[in-house]
MIKE-686370 format. One line per 4 residues: number of its first residue (from 1); their letters; for each residue y, x, z of C-alpha. Coordinates in steps of 0.1 Angstrom, whole numbers, padded with zeros to 4 digits, always signed. Example, Ala and Ser with C-alpha at 12.3 -4.5 7.8 and 13.67 -1.06 7.14 Angstrom:
BEGIN
1	as	-0045/+0123/+0078; -0011/+0137/+0071
END
This chain:
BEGIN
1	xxxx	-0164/-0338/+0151; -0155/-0299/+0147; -0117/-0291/+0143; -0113/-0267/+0112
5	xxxx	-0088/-0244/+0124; -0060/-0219/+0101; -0037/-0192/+0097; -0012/-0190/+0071
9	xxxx	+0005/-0155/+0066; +0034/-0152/+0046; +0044/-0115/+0038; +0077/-0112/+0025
13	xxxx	+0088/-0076/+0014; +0127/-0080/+0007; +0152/-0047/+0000; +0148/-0030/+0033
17	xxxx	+0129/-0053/+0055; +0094/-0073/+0060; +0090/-0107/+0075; +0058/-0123/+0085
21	xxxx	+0056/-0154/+0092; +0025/-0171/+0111; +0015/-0207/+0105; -0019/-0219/+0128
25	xxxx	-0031/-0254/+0117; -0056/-0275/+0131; -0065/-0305/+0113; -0035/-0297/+0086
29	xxxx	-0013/-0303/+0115; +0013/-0270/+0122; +0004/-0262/+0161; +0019/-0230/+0164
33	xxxx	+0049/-0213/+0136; +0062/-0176/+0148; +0075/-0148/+0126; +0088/-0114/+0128
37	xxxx	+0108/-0090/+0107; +0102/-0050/+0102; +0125/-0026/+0089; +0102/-0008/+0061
41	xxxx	+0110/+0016/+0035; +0066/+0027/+0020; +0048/+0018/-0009; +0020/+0008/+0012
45	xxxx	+0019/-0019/+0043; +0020/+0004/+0074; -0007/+0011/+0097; +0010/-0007/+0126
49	xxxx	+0016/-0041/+0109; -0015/-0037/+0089; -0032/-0035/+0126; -0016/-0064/+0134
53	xxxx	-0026/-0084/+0105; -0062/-0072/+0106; -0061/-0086/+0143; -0051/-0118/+0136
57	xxxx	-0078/-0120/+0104; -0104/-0108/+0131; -0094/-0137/+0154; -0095/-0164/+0131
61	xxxx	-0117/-0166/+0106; -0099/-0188/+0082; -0067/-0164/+0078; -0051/-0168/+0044
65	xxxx	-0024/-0141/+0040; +0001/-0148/+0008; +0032/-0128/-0004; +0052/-0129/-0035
69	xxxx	+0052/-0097/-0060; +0067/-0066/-0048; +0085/-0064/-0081; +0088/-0090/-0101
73	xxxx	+0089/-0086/-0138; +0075/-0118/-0149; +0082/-0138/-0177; +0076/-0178/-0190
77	xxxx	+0050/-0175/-0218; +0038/-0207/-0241; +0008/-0212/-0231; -0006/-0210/-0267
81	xxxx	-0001/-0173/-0270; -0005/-0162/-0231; -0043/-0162/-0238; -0036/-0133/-0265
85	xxxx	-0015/-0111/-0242; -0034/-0078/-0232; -0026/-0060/-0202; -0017/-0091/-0182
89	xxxx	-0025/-0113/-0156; -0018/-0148/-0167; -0013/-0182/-0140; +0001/-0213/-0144
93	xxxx	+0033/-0223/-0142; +0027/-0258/-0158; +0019/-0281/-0186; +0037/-0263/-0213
97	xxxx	+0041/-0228/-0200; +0021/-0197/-0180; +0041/-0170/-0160; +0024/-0131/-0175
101	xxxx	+0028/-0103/-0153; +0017/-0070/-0163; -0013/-0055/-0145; +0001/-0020/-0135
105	xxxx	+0028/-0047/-0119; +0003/-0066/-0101; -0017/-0037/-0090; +0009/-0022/-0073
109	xxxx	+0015/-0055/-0048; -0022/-0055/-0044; -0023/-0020/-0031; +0008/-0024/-0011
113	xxxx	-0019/-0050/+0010; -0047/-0026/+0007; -0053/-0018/+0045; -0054/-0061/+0050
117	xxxx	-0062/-0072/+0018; -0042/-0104/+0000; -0054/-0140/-0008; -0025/-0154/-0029
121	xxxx	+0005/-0136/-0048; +0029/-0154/-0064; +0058/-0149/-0081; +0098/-0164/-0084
125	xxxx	+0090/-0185/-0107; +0065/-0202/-0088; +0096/-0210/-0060; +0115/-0225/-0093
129	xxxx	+0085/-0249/-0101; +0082/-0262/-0068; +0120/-0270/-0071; +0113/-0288/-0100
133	xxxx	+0082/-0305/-0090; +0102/-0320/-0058; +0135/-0327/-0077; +0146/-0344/-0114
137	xxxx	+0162/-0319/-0134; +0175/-0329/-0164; +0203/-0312/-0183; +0206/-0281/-0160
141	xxxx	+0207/-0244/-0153; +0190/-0233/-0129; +0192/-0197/-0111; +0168/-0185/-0083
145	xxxx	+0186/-0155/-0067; +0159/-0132/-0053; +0159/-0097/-0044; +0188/-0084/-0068
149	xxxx	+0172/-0105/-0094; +0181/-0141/-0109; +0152/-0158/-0125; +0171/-0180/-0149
153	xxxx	+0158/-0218/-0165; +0174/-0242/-0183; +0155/-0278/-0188; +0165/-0302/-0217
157	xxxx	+0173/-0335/-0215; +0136/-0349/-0205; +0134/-0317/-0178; +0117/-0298/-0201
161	xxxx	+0121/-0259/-0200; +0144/-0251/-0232; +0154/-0214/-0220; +0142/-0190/-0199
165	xxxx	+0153/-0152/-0186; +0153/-0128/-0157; +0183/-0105/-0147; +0192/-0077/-0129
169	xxxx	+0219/-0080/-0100; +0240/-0054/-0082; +0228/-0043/-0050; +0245/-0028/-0023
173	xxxx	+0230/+0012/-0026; +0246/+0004/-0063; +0279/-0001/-0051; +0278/+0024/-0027
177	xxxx	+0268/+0050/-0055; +0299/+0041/-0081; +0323/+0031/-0060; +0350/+0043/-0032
181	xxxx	+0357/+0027/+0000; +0368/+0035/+0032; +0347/+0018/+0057; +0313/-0004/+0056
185	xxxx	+0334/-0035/+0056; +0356/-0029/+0027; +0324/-0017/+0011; +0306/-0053/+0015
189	xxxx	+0341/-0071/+0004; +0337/-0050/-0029; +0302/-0056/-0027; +0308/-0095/-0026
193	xxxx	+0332/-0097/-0052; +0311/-0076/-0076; +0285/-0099/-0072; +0303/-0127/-0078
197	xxxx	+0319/-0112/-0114; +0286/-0101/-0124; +0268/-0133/-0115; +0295/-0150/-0132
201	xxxx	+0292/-0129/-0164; +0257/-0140/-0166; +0258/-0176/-0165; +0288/-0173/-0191
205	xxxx	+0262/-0152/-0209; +0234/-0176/-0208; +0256/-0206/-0217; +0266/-0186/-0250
209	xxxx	+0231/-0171/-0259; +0220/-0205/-0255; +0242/-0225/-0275; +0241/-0205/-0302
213	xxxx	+0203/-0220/-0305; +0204/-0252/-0290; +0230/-0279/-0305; +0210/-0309/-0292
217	xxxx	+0212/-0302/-0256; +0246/-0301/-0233; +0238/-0283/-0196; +0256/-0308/-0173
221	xxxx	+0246/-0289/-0141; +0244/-0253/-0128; +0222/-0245/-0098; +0219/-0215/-0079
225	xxxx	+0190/-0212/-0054; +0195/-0190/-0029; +0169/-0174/+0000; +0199/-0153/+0015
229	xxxx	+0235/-0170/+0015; +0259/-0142/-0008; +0287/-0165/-0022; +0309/-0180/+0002
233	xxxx	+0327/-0219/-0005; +0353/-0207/-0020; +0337/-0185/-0049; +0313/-0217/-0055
237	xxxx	+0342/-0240/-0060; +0357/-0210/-0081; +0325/-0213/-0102; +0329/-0251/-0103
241	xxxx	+0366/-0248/-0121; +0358/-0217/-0144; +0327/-0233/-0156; +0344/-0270/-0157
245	xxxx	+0302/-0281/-0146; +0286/-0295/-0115; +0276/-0262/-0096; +0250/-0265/-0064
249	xxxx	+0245/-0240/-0039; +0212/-0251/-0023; +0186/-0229/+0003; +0153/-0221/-0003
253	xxxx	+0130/-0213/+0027; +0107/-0192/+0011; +0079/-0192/+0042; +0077/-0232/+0033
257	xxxx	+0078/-0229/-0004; +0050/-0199/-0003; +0027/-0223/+0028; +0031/-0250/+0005
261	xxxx	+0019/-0228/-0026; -0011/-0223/-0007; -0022/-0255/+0002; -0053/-0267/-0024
265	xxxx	-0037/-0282/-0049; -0015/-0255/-0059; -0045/-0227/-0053; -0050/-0220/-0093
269	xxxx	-0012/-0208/-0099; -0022/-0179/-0076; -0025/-0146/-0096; -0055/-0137/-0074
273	xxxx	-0081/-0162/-0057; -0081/-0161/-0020; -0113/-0138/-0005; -0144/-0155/+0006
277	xxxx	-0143/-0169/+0040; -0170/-0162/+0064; -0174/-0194/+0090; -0188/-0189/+0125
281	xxxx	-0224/-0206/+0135; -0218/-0235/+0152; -0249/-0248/+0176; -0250/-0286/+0187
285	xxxx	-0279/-0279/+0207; -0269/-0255/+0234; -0306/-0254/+0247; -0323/-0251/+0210
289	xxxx	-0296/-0218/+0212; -0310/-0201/+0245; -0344/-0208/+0230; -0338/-0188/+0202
293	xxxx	-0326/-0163/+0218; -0356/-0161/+0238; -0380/-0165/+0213; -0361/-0133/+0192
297	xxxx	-0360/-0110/+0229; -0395/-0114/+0228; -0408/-0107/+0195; -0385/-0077/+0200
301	xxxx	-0402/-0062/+0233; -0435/-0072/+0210; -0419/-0051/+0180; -0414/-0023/+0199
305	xxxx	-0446/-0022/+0221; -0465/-0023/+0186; -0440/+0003/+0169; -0442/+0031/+0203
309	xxxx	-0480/+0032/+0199; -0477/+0035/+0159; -0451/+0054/+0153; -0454/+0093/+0155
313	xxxx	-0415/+0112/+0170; -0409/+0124/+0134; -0406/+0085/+0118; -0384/+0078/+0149
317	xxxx	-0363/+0109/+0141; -0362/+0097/+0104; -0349/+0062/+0115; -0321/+0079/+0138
321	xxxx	-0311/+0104/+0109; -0307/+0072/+0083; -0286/+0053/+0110; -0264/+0085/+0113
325	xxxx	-0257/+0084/+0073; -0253/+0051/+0074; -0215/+0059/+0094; -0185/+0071/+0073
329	xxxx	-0179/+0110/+0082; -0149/+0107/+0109; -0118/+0118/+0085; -0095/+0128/+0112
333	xxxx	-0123/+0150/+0128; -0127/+0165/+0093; -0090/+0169/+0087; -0083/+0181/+0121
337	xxxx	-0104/+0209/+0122; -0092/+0220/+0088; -0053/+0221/+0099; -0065/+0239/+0131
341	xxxx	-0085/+0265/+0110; -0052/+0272/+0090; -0026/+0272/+0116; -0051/+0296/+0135
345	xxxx	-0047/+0318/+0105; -0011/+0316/+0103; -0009/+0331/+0140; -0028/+0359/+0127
349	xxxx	+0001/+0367/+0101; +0031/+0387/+0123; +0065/+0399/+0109; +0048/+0428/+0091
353	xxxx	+0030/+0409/+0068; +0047/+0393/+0040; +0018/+0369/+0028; +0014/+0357/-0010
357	xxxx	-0017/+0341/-0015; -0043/+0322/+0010; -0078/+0310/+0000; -0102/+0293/+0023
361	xxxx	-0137/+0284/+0020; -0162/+0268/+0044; -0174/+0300/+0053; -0149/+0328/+0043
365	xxxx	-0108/+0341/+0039; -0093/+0360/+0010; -0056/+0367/+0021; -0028/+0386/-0003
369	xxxx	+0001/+0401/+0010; +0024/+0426/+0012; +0020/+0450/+0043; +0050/+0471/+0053
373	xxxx	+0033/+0501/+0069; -0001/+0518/+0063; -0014/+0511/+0097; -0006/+0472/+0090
377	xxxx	-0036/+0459/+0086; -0054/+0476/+0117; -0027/+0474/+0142; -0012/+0437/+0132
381	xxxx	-0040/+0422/+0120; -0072/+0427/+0123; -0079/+0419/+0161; -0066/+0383/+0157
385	xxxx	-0090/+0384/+0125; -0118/+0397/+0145; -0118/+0361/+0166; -0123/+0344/+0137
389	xxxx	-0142/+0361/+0117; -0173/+0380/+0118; -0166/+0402/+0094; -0134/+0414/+0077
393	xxxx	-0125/+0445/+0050; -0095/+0451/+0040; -0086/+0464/+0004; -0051/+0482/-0008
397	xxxx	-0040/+0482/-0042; -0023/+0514/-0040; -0038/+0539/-0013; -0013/+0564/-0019
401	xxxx	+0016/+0542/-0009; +0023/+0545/+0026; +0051/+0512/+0030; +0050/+0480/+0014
405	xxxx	+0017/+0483/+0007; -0001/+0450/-0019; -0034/+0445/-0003; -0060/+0418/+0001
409	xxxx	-0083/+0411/+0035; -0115/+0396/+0030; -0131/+0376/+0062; -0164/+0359/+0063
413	xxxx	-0193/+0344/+0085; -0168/+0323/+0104; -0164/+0318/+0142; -0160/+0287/+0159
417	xxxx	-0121/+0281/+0170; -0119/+0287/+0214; -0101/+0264/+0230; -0094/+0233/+0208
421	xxxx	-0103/+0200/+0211; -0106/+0186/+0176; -0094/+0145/+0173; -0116/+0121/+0164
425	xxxx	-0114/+0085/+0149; -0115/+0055/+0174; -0102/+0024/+0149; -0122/+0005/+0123
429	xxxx	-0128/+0017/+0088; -0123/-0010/+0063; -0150/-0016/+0047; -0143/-0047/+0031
433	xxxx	-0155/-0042/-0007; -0164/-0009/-0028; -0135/+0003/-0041; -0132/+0018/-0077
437	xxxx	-0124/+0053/-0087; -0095/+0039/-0105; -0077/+0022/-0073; -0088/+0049/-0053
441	xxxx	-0069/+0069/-0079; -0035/+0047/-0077; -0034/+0046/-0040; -0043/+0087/-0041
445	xxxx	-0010/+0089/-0064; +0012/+0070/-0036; -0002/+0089/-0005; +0006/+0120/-0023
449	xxxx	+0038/+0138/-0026; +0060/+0134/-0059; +0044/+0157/-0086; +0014/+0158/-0072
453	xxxx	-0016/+0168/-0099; -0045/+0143/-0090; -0083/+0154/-0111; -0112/+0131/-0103
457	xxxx	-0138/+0153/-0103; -0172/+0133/-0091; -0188/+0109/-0075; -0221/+0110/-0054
461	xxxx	-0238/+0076/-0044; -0263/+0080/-0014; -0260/+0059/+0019; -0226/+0064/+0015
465	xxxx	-0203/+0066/-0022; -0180/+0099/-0023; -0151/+0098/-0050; -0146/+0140/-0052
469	xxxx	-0110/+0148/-0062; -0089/+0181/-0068; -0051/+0178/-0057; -0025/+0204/-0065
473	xxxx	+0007/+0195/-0047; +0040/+0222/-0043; +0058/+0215/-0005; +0087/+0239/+0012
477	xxxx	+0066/+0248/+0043; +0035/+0244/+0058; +0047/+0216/+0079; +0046/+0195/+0048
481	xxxx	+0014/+0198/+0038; +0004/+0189/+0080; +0025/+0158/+0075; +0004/+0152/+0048
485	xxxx	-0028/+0155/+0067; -0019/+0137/+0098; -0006/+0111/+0066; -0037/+0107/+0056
489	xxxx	-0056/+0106/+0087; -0037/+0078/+0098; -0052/+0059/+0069; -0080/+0031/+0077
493	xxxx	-0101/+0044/+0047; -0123/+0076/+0053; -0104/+0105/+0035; -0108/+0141/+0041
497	xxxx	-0092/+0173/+0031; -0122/+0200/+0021; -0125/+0232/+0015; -0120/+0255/-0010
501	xxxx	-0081/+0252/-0001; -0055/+0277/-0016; -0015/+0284/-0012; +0004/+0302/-0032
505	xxxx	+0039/+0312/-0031; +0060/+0306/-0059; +0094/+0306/-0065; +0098/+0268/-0064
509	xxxx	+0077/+0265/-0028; +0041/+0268/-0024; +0016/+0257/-0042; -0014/+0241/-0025
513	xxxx	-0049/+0232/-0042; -0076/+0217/-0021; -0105/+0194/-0022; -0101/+0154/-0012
517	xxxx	-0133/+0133/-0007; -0130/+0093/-0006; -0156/+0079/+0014; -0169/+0043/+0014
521	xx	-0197/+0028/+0023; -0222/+0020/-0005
END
């Protein structure tokens, strides 16, 4: 008998930080439980953990990595009218109710997981029916504090949901913003007791809202789930006496409430079903193995004897050129010889030359400046031109100005760059699924800086799909905009920067227009 062996990964994004937690099980018995936290602060999972992730899904096949949304703006719905919401993604909460979240919502935890790709997301109010499920609540208000948020319930005499609401919380930054204090510890006192008043305010809120609509049903019991502890003894039994109502303070361990959530029975409250598993062979018969393998070594020698006398060179040169396109183009190849090209032109440019405008094609320069002198051009520039270029005029506006002179230099028939070693790509695309142009779109609009102008231009679908965009983005400096590159090349998807490319200086920064391609595997 085989043993079926799993890996449960729960990724929890809180404020600041990410913990994973790592759950093997062999015959749904836990063998091994580890977990590790990471300071993050993107809108996407980073290349390192995603690496580490993708390892783990390449050593076990039947990896299962779940998380909760990234922000959480769900709410209860009857499940009469969640069918007739548009825009949402709808999953059970139970009998009487579904939890909606809006698309735009959900899309944006998907693409947080884009580089490892997600098999369950849930959301808070998921944790809340588990509580329910393992406990008899009758009479009771229930708050699940989670990431400056309290996902309120209140359940009727037969533990039936009579009110339901989600709330904002104070956060630290929020304090830190409005407030005065003279040392980090003061600031958290302040930040405690804020916390405590406005939690306070909305239970006392609640209670009112409530009553006002319900007569037939008394709350007997508050209850404030809690992932991290915030309220100390004291401010609990200061709850207890203002409220005059039971009041519990009881943990929730997310990483067993999301495992649990996992398991089978609970796999349709997921707002996304899990991604097909691929199971390796398994061969009883060692011996029936090697004989295959045999039998296939030799009708390959018996292929290729057939194919050398058949085959002319020019059909083996075909097969070798379709292999080739079958390969994404290497983006940081691509990328890096484009930032080399321009920072080679930059060197060009000495004090002298006050440059305005820069375009670059594949295969020619048209540069704008200001030069100070009349001899400019041939003195300053064109002999580092010359190594780069073929050919290169240069074109006053004014020849009978002799200083601070508006011209343009045109170069073309380009010359290979001496002396550079260009990087190249030596990790895995993903190449998981065909993405659309409207995801590649999103995660275009997160990779990009603020403000960025992002025009989908075409597509082209041969042996591999190409997604052509036009991005217009402003930066400071130069340096930004080779952040930006090495940003994207560190991406696990094949995107390159291509020519034409243009910078113009404005009085806000400069203004950079260029070419992106997205390319995937058809």
């Amino acid at each position: 008998m085989f043993t079926k062996e799993s890996l449960y990964i729960n990724v929890i994004k809180y404020d600041s930080q990410l913990k994973l937690d790592y759950k093997k099980i062999t015959n749904e018995i836990i063998i091994d439980n580890t977990n590790a936290i990471y300071l993050v602060d993107d809108d996407i999972l980073s290349t390192e953990i995603a690496e580490k992730l993708n390892l783990s899904q390449e050593e076990n096949d039947f990896t299962y990595i779940s998380t909760l949304l990234i922000s959480d703006t769900t709410k209860l719905v009857p499940k009469a009218l969640s069918s007739k919401l548009k825009d949402c993604e709808i999953a059970k909460f139970n009998n009487e109710f579904d939890i909606a979240v809006l698309k735009t919502t959900l899309f944006e935890t998907k693409n947080y997981f884009i580089k490892t790709g997600i098999d369950y997301i849930y959301s808070a109010f998921h944790i809340m029916n588990l509580h329910l499920e393992k406990k008899v609540c009758k009479n009771e208000l229930l708050l699940f504090l989670f990431n400056n948020k309290a996902f309120v319930i209140i359940v009727d005499q037969k533990g039936l949901i009579a009110f339901h609401q989600t709330f904002d919380l104070p956060t630290f930054e929020s304090v830190k913003k409005t407030h005065f204090y003279e040392d980090d510890v003061d600031g958290q006192k302040l930040f405690d007791e804020i916390y405590y008043l406005e939690l306070n305010e909305i239970i006392h809120n609640v209670l009112a809202t409530f009553y006002e609509k319900k007569t037939d049903v008394f709350v007997e019991k508050v209850t404030l789930l809690y992932v991290l502890k915030q309220l100390s003894n004291e401010q609990i039994e200061q709850l207890n006496n203002e409220l005059m109502l039971e009041v519990e303070y009881h943990p929730i361990n997310i990483d067993e409430e999301i495992f649990e959530l996992s398991k089978d029975k609970h796999l349709k409250k997921s707002f996304t079903k899990p991604r097909k598993k691929v199971k390796k062979r398994n061969y009883n018969n060692i011996s029936a193995f090697i004989l295959l393998i045999l039998l296939l070594i030799g009708v390959y020698y018996f292929y290729e004897l057939i194919m050398s006398k058949q085959n002319t060179p020019q059909k083996v040169l075909e097969s070798k050129k379709i292999e080739k396109k079958l390969e994404l183009p290497d983006h940081i190849t691509l990328n890096d010889k484009i930032e080399q090209r321009i920072r080679a032109i930059f060197n060009t440019i000495e004090y002298d030359i006050i440059l305005k405008e820069l375009k670059i094609e594949e295969n020619s320069l048209e540069l704008k400046g200001i030069f100070l002198k009349e001899d400019t051009y041939l003195t300053s520039l064109k002999q580092k031109l010359d190594l780069l270029y073929k050919d290169t005029q240069y074109l006053p506006l004014d020849q009978s100005k002799k200083v601070n002179i508006e011209g343009t230099v045109f170069a073309k028939d380009i010359l290979e760059l001496k002396d550079v070693t260009y990087k190249v790509n030596t990790k895995k695309y993903i190449t998981d699924e065909l993405i659309s142009v409207e995801r590649v779109s999103e995660q275009l609009k997160i990779l990009m800086p603020e403000n960025s102008i992002i025009k989908f231009v075409s597509s082209s679908n041969n042996y591999v799909t190409e997604y052509n965009y036009i991005v217009n983005i402003l930066v400071k400096d130069p340096n930004e905009f080779f952040e930006l590159i090495d940003t994207i090349s560190h991406e696990l998807y094949s995107i390159n920067i291509a020519y034409p490319l243009s910078m113009i200086r404005t009085e806000t920064g400069i203004e950079i227009e260029f070419n992106l391609v997205f390319n995937q595997l058809k």
